[in-house]
N, C-alpha and C positions, 0 to 999 in steps of 0.2 A: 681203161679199166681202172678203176678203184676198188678202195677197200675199207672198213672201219666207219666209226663214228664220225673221225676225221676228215675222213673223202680222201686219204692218203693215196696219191698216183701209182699205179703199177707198173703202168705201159700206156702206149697208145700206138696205136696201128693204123697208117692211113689205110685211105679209100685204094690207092694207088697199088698197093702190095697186095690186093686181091683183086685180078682185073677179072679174074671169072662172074664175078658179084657185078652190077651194074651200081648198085646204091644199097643194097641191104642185103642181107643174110635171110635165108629160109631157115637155116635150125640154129639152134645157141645150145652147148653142149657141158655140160659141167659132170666131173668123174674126178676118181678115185685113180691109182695105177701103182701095181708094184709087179717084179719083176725079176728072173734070178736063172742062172746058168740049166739047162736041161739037167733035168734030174735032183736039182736039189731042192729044199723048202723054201719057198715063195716069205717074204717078207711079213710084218703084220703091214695092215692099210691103216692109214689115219691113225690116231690113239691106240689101236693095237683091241681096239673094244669094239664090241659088236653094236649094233644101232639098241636093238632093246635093249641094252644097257641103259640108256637113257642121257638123257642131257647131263653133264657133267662128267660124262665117261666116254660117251662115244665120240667121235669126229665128227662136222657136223658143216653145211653151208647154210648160209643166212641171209634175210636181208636182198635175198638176187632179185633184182629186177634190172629190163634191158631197155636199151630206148627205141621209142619208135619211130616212126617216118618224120611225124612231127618234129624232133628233138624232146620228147616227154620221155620220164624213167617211166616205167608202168612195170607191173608185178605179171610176171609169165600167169594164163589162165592155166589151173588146176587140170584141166581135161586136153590141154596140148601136150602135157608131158608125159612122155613115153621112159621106159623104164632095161636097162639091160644091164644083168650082171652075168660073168662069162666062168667064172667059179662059185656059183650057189652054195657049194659045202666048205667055204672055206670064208670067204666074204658077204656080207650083206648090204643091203638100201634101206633104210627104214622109209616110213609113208613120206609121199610131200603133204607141207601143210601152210597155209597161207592166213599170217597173221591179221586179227580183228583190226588192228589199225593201220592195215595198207602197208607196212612198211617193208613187205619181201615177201617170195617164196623160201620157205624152210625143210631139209630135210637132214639126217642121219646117214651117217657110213663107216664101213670098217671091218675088222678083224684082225683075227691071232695069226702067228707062223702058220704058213698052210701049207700041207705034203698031199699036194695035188695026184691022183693015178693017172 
């Protein structure tokens, strides 16, 4: 995994440490997560801003593309990504959207303190 303009290293993960997988992964998962004692206010996610807020406010991923069989990055198709948020009134997803010049899938995420019922 990388990151950045850089190509800055995250991690890397053999093949080895997931012997369920034969040679590739069926889903590739990217989320948000916060988390807090029963009963209390849930954290804000990301920037603490909602997705319509808009770029420069909201939290956001970018740029994601995965590689394929071949060893190629290629940009996740628009119509494989499926969509799940587990507190609607509290956090949101904004759209995915996939840049004119190939270089990622893009999407928005976030919210405020949330007093979940």
């Amino acid at each position: 995994m990388i990151y950045g303009d850089g190509h800055h290293p995250v991690g890397y993960w053999p093949k080895e440490l997931f012997t369920y997988m034969a040679d590739a992964a069926d889903v590739v998962s990217w989320f948000g997560m916060v988390a807090a004692a029963r009963g209390e206010p849930t954290p804000p996610m990301g920037s603490g801003q909602s997705p319509d807020q808009g770029e420069g406010k909201a939290a956001y991923f970018e740029n994601i593309r995965v590689v394929d069989a071949g060893n190629n990055l290629v940009v996740p198709s628009l119509g494989g990504c499926q969509t799940h948020v587990t507190e609607p009134s509290c956090y949101a997803l904004g759209h995915f959207t996939n840049s004119d010049d190939g270089s990622g899938l893009r999407f928005l995420y976030g919210g405020g303190v949330c007093h979940p019922e």
